[in-house]
Structures are given as structure tokens and as C-alpha cells.
C-alpha positions as CSV (number, residue, x, y, z in Angstrom):
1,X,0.0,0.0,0.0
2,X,0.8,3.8,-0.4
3,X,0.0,6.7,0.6
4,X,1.0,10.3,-1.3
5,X,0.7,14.0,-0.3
6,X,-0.9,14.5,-4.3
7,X,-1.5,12.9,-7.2
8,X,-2.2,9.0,-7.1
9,X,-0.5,5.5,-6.7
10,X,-1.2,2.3,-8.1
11,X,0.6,-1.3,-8.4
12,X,2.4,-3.3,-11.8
13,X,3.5,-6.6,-10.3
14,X,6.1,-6.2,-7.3
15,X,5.9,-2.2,-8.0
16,X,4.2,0.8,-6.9
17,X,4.5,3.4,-9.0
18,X,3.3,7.1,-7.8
19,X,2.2,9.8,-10.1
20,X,2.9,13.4,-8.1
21,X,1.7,15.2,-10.9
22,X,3.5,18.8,-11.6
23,X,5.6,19.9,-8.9
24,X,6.8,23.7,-9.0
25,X,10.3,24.7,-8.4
26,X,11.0,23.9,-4.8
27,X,7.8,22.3,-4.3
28,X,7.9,18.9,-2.0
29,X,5.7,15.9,-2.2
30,X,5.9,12.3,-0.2
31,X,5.2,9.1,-1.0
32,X,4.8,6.6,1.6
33,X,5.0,2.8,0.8
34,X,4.2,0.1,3.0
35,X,5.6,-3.4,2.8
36,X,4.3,-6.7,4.9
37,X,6.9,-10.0,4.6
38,X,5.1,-12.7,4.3
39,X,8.9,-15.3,3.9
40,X,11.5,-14.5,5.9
41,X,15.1,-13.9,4.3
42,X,18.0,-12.4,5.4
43,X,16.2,-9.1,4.1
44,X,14.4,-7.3,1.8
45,X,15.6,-4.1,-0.6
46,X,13.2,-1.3,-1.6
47,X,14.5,1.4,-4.1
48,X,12.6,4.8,-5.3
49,X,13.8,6.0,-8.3
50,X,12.4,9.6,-9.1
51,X,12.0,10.8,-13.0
52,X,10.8,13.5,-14.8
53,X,9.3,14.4,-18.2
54,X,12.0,17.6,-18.4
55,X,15.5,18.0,-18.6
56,X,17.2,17.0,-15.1
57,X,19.9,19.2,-13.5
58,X,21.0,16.8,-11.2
59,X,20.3,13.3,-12.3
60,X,22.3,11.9,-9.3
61,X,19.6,12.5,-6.6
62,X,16.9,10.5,-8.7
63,X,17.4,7.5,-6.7
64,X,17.5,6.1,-2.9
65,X,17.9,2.7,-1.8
66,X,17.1,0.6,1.9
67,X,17.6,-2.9,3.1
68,X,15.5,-3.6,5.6
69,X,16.5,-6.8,8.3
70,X,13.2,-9.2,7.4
71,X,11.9,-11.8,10.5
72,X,9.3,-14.2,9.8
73,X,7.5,-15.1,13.1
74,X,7.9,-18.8,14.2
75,X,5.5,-21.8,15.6
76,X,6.1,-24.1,18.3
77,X,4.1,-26.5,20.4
78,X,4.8,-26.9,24.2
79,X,4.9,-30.5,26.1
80,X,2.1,-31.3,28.0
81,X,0.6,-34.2,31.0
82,X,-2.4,-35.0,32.5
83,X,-3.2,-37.5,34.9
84,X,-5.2,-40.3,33.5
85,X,-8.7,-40.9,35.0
86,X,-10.3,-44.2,35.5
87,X,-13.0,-43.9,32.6
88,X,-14.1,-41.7,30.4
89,X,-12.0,-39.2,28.5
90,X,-9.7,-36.4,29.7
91,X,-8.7,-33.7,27.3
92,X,-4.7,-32.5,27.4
93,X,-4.1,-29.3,26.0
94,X,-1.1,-28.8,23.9
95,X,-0.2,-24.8,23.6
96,X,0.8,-23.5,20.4
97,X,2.5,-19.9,19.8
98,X,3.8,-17.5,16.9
99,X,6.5,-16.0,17.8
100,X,5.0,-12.9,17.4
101,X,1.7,-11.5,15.5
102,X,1.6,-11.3,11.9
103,X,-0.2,-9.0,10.2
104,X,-1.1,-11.7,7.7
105,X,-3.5,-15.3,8.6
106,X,-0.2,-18.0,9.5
107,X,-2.0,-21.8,9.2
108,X,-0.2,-25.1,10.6
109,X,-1.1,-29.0,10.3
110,X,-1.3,-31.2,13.6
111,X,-1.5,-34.5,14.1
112,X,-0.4,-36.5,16.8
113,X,1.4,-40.0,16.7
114,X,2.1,-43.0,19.4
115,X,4.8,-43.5,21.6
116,X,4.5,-45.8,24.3
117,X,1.1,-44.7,24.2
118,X,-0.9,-46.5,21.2
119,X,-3.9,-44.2,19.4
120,X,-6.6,-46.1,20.2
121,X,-6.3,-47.5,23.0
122,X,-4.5,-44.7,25.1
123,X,-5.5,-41.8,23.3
124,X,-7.5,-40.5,20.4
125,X,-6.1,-39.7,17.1
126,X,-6.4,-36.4,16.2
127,X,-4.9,-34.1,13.1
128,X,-5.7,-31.0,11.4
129,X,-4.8,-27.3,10.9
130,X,-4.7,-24.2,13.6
131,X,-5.5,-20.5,12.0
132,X,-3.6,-17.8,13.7
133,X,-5.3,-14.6,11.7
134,X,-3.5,-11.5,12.2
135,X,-2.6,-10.3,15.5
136,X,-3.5,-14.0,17.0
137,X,-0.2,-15.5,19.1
138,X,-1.5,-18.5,20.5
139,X,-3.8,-21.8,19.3
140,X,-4.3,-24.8,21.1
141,X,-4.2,-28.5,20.1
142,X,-6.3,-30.5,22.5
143,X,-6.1,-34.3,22.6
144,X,-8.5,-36.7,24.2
145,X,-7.2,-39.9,26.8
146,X,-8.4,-42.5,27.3
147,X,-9.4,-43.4,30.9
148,X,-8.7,-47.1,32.3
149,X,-7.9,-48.9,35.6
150,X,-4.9,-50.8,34.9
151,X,-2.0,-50.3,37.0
152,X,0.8,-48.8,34.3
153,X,3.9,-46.9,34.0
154,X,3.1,-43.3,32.5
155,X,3.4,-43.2,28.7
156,X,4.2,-40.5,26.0
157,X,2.9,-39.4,22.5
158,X,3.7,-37.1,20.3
159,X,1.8,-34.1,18.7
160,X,3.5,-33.0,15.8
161,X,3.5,-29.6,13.5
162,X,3.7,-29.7,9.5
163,X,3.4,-27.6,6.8
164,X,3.2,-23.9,8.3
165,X,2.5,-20.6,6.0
166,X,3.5,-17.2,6.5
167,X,5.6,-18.3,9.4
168,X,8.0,-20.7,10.1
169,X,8.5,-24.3,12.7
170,X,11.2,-23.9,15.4
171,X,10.2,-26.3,17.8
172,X,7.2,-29.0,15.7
173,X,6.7,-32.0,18.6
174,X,5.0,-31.7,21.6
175,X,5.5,-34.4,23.7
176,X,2.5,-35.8,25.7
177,X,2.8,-37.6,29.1
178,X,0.1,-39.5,30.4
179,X,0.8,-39.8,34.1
180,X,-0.7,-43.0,35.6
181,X,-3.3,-42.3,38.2
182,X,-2.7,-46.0,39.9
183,X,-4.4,-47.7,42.2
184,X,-4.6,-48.3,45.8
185,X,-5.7,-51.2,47.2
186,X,-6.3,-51.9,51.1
187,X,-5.6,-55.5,51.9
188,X,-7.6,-56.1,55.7
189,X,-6.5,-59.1,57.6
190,X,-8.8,-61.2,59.9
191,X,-7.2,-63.1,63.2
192,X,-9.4,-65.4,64.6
């Protein structure tokens, strides 16, 4: 986008070319141009070049250049546990965060995957894509247990990240524990 003090702006392709129309000796006019990364890189490189339909005293003034430093925010899930319940289902909520907000929509697959713990029978598969629209920092990724009385150690899955847009995976498997809840049993004894 643009913005000028006269005249009008429009875009051809990566370019945005301002009109200023007929400027008088002396006379100033701005154009302002706005840029939103949507891939990171190293950076980016904007140039203005300035011409005219006249003559040109000083043709060495016509142009400016700036590199700009370009960051692309970044994804990544947290670990999470949850105690396991005797029946039923239990949901375990895997936090996910950008980096920091874009000011376009980032999007990023999910879908979790056994360890010790067996989709299934521990937990339920899950898989599909978190929206972060602009300004949004933090989605969630909840995945349901399985509740059951056996006596086990606590076991792990994984939740994994895939396939991000408009930002970028630093850290793409959560690891979930699911902590035994166990069993106590009281043993009485009769003398007679």
C-alpha cells in the first residue's frame, strides 16, 4: 500500500508506481510505501527512483535505496501431561504460539502420533490445521485420553507440527505424558 501527499499511486506486479503530478520549483511531495513480509530472508531491498518528463539538473539525486532486516515469526508447540482418570475421556491441551503477531493469517497441520502410548487405545487420534489470523499468538491443540484402571507406568505421544504458512517451525513435537493415576488397594486381615 501507499500513501502520497498529491497525485495517485497504483501497483504493476512487485511495483508501486506514484504519479505526483507537476511539482513547482522547490515544491515537495511524499510518497509513503508500505511493505508486509510474508517469507523471511536475510532481508528485503526497496528502491525509489524519481523521474521526470524535463531536462534534469541533477540526475544523481533520482534514486535512494534501503535494506530492511526481514523476520518471519515462528511456531512451536509446548509439552504437555495429564493425569489419566479411570473412565471416560480427559482432554490434554497442547499450547501452540507465533513467535510474534503477523499481520497476515499464519495456518499449521497437527496430528499427533504413538509412543508408548498406542492411538486407540490410550488416546485418540487427532490431526488438522490451527488458523492464527493476524494479530492472533497462541492456538491450542487438545487431545483426548483414554481413561482405564490398569495399574501402568506413565506413557508419551507425540503431537507434531507440518506444513506452516507465513511463518515458520522452530520447535514442531509436543510431547504428551500421560501420568498413571494408579491404584490403591487396602488389603484387611482377619485373626481369629
Amino acid at each position: 500500500s501507499a500513501t502520497v501527499s498529491q497525485g495517485t499511486w497504483a501497483t504493476n506486479g512487485g511495483t508501486v508506481v506514484c504519479n505526483l503530478g507537476v511539482l513547482t520549483n522547490m515544491a515537495v511531495a511524499t510518497a509513503t510505501v508500505g511493505v508486509q513480509a510474508v517469507r523471511g530472508g536475510p532481508s528485503i531491498t526497496n528502491m525509489a527512483l524519481v523521474s521526470r518528463n524535463g531536462p534534469d539538473g541533477n540526475p544523481n539525486n533520482n534514486m535512494a535505496m534501503a535494506t530492511t532486516s526481514v523476520g518471519v515469526s515462528s511456531l512451536s508447540i509446548s509439552d504437555a501431561m495429564v493425569e489419566e482418570v479411570n473412565v471416560g475421556l480427559t482432554n490434554m491441551f497442547f499450547p501452540v504460539t507465533l513467535s510474534y503477531p503477523n499481520a497476515v493469517t499464519s495456518t499449521v497441520g497437527y496430528a499427533t502420533s504413538n509412543g508408548t502410548a498406542l492411538a486407540g487405545s490410550d488416546f485418540v487420534a487427532t490431526s488438522g490445521t490451527l488458523v492464527f489470523a493476524p494479530g492472533v499468538t497462541s492456538q491450542t491443540v487438545t487431545a483426548q485420553i483414554y481413561g482405564d484402571v490398569a495399574i501402568e507406568s506413565n506413557e508419551t505421544f507425540y503431537v507434531n507440527l507440518s506444513g506452516a504458512t507465513n511463518a515458520f517451525i522452530a520447535d514442531g513435537q509436543g510431547l504428551g505424558t500421560i501420568v498413571d493415576a494408579g491404584q490403591v488397594f487396602f488389603a484387611s486381615s482377619a485373626y481369629w
